[in-house]
N, C-alpha and C positions, 0 to 999 in steps of 0.2 A: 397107166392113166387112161382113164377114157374120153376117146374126143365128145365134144357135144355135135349135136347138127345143128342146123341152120333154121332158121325162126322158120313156122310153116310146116316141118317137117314133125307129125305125129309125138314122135318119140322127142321131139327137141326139150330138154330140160333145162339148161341155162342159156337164154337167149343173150345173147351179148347187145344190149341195148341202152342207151343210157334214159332211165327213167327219173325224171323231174318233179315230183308232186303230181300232178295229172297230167304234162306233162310228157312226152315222147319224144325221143331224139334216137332214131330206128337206125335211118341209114346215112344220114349225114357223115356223119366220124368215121364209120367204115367207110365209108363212099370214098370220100377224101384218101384215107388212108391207103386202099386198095389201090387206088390210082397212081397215089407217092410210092407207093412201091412196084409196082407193075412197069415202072418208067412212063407212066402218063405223056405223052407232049403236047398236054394242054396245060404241063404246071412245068417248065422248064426252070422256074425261079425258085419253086417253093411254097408257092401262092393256095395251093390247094391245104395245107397244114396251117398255114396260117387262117386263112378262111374257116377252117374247122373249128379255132380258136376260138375268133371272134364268136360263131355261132355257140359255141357253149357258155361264152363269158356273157353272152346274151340272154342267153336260157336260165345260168344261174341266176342274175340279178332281176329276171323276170320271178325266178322261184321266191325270191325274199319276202317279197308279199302275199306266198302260201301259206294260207292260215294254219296247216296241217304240221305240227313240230311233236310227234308222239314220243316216247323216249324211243330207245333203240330195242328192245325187247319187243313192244309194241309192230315200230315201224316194219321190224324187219319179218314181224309175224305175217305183214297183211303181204308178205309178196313169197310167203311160203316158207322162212327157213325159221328153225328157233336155237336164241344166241344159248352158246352155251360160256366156256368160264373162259377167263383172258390170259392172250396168249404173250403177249408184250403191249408196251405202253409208249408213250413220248410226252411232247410238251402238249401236242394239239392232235395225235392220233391214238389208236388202241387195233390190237390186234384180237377179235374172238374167235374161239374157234363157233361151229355153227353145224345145225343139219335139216339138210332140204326134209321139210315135210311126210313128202309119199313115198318117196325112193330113200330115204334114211342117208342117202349119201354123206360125207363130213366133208366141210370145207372150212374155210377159214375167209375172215368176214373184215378188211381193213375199214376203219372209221375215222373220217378226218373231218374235225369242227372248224369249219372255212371262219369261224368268229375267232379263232385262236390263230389260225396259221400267219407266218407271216406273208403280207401284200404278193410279194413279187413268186412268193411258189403257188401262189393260189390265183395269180391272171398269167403265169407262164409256164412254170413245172407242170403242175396237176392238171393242164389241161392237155396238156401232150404225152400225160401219160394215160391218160382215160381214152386216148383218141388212140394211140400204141396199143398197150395192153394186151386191147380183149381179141385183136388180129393176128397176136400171134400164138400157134400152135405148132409145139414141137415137143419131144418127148423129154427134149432137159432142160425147158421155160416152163415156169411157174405159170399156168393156167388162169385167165381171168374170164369168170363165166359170165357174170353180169355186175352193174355200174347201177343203184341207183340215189336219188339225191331227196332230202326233205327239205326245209325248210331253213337247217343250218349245218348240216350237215352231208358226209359223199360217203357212199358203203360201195365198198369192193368187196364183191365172191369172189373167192381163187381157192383153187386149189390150196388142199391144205398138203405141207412137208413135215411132216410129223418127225423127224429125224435131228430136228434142228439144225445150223449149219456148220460150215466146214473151220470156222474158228475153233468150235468148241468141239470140233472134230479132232481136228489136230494136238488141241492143246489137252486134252483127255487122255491122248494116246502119245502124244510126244512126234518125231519127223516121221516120216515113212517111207515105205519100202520102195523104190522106181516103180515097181511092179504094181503100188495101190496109186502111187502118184500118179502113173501115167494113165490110168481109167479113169482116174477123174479128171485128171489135165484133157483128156482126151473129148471128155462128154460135155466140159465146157468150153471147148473148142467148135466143136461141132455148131452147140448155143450160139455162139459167137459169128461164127462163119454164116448160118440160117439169119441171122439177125444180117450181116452186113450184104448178102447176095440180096436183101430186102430193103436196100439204102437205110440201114438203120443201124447207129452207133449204141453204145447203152452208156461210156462216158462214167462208170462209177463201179467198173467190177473190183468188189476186195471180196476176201473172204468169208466176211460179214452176208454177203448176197446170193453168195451160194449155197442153197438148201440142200437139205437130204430128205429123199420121199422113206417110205417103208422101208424100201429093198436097197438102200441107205445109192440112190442115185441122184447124179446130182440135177437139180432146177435153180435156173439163174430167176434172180427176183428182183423185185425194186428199179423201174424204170420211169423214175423223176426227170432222171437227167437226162433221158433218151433223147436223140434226134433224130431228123432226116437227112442226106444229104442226095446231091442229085449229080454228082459228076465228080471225076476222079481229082480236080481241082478243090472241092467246094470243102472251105477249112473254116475252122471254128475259132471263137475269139471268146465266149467265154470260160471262164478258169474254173470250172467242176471239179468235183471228186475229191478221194481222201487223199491225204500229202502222201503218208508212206506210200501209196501206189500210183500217184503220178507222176507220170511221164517230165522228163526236162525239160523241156518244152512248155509245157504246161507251166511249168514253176515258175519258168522265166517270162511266161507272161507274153509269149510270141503265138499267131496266129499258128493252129495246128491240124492238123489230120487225124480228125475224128478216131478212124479206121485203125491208124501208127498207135494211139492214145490205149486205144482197146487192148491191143496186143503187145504193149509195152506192161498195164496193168497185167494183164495174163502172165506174166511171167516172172513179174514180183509173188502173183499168188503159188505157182511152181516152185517158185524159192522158198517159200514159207513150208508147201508141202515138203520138202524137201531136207530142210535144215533148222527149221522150227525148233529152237532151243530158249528153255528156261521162259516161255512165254513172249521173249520180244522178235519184235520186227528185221527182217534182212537192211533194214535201212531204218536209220535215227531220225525221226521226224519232228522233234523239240528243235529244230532250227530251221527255216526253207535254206537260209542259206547253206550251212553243215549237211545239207539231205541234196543241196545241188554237187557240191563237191563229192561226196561221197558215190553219187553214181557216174560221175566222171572219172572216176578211178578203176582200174581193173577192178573185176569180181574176184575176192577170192572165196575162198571153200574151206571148211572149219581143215584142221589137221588130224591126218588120221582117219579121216571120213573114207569110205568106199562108193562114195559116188562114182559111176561111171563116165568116161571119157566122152560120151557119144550126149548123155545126160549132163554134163557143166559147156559142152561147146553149143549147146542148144539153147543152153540159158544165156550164156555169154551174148546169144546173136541175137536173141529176144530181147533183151535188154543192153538193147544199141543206144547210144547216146543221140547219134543221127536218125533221124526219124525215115529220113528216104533208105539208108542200108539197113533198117530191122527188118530181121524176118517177118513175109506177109502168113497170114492163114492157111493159105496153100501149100507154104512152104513149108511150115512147121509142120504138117499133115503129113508131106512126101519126106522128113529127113529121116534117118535113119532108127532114132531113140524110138520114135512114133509109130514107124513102121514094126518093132519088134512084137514078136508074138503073144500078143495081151492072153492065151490059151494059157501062157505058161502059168502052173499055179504057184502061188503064194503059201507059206506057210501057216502052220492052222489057226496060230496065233494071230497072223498078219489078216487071212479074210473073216476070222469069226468075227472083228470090230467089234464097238464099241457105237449103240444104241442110244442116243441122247435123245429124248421126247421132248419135244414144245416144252412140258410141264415143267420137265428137270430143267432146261435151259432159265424159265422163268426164275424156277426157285432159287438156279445158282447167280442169275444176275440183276436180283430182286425188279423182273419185269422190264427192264431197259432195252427193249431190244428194237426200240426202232431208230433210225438214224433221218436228223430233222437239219436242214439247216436253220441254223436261231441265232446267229451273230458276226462281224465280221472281225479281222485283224490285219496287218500289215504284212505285204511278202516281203523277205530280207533280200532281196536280192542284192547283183552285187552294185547296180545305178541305179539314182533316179527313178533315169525313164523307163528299169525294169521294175520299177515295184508298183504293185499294185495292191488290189481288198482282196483277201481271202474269205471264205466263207466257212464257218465250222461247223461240224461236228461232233465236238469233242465232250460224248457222254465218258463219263467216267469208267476207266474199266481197269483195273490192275496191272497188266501183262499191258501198257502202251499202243496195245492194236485196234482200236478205235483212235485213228489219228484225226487233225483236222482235216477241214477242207482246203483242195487248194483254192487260188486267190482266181476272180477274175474280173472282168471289166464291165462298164457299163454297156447296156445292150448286147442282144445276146442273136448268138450267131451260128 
């Protein structure tokens, strides 16, 4: 992947800027951003991300009365890329693929109609993810090169993953070898770790979000639900994410650790790579309550299976019900499974893969591929004062792995 440079710079091609109609928002978002994650101590509260907020939520509602609402072919001609065919869809967004102009590059072009979306992802989600996004550069995040807005409308460049992702990775090919698992356990790890050394959670990794580029590696995507946090205290209160990958904590509706939350999902997605059979989930997510018991329970492991010892005591620990004794980032890096020699090769069968393009992904899931919050429902928990709203997600998919969302609370934390 190639990095961009920085606006100024000759050769810079995708300026990470958020452009508004005419419009400018340069260094604000970054400004902000760089500072929340640099440890600024002139934002000890947070104050600087939220500021950012405000500043876009201001900018947008000043756009509304831009007379300029071209279609999207148009719009996105006048700032150099031409759309080309779609790559997934939703209720209120679209995914094209696209290509810069002079340099022919291909990317892919997310389009979201703020007159569709619902209220609360479009004055909170989407602006924390526009302000996120385009700062971070690593080689297994999904690349956001530029931000801009018309009229009723927000266009993301990113990188394109032509690979499609690691659901329809697994479920093409059935579980996988330690040996593939753990390269890519390994390179969303890393994602992970570069995100939170940056006070920054993502709060919604499933399988679903994990890309495959060309050279079928992985890029974590989709950071809706991303936040900041600013101290090894600072815990979160609302209830994100899909059910089958969240954390008990989360379920139950108790203020949690961003960080714990992260690497709890991560290891539900280990287990999928891992044991991925007949299309469903390591955990039953048609009940919160059945899906709270269930990971209260020891792990077991299908019968018969040749998982290794060093591989189910790593998941066991990843998937702590206690959220202070799960294994941290660091840890899972230095244990043993993680350590072994990723050199060793793999069978011819196991590294030629299986090649899934945007296209074929489209065809086989007629376009549905983006995941939108669009409705709530009730958490079962086991009191009262443990339930709460959930928020779903639940596009239709065969195989139950598009779960819902979990449940959280008002104001958001």
């Amino acid at each position: 992947m190639a990095a961009s440079t920085r606006p100024g710079n000759p050769g810079n091609v995708f300026p990470c800027a958020l452009r508004i109609g005419n419009f400018s928002l340069i260094e604000t978002l970054r400004g902000c951003v760089r500072a929340k994650v640099s440890g600024s101590k002139e934002d000890p509260t947070g104050s600087l991300m939220g500021s950012s907020t405000r500043r876009l939520n201001s900018l947008i509602g000043t756009a509304t009365n831009n007379p300029f609402n071209d279609t999207d072919e148009v719009f996105m001609k006048k700032h150099g890329y031409v759309l080309g065919g779609t790559l997934g869809k939703g209720s209120y967004a679209k995914v094209k693929s696209a290509t810069k102009d002079r340099e022919r590059k291909k990317v892919a072009v997310k389009i979201m109609d703020r007159r569709k979306a619902a209220t609360e992802f479009r004055e909170k989600f989407l602006p924390r993810e526009i302000a996120i996004a385009p700062e971070l550069k690593h080689p297994n995040v999904v690349e956001t090169f530029a931000v801009y807005q018309n009229k009723d409308k927000i266009y993301m460049v990113m990188e394109l993953a032509s690979g499609g992702d690691m659901l329809r990775y697994v479920r093409a090919r059935g579980a996988l070898c330690e040996h593939s698992a753990r390269k890519f356990y390994m390179q969303m790890c890393e994602a992970l770790e570069f995100l939170h050394l940056r006070g920054i959670c993502h709060r919604d990794l499933k399988c679903e979000n994990l890309l495959l580029d060309a050279d079928s590696n992985i890029k974590l995507s989709d950071f809706g639900f991303a936040r900041s946090f600013t101290s090894e205290k600072d815990h979160s209160s609302t209830f994100c994410g899909s059910a089958a990958y969240a954390a008990p904590e989360v379920l139950q509706a108790k203020p949690y650790d961003a960080r714990a939350y992260d690497v709890w999902s991560s290891g539900v997605i280990l287990l999928v790579f891992i044991i991925f059979v007949c299309g469903f989930m390591p955990f039953d997510d048609t009940s919160i309550r059945e899906l709270i018991r269930q990971q209260s329970e020891k792990l077991k492991f299908p019968r018969g299976s040749t998982i290794s010892k060093e591989c189910r005591s790593i998941i066991r620990e990843i998937l702590n019900v206690d959220p202070k004794k799960r294994l941290k980032l660091s840890q899972i890096r230095e244990s043993d499974w993680m350590q072994r020699n990723l050199a060793v090769p793999a069978s011819a069968e196991e590294t030629e893969g299986i090649r899934i393009t945007a296209e074929e992904n489209l065809l086989e899931d007629g376009g549905d591929q983006i995941e939108e919050p669009d409705d709530v429902i009730p958490l079962e928990t086991g009191t009262q004062d443990e339930k709460s709203t959930a928020r779903s997600s639940h596009h239709a998919d065969r195989t139950r792995s598009r779960s819902r969302t979990a449940g959280r609370r008002n104001g958001d934390q």
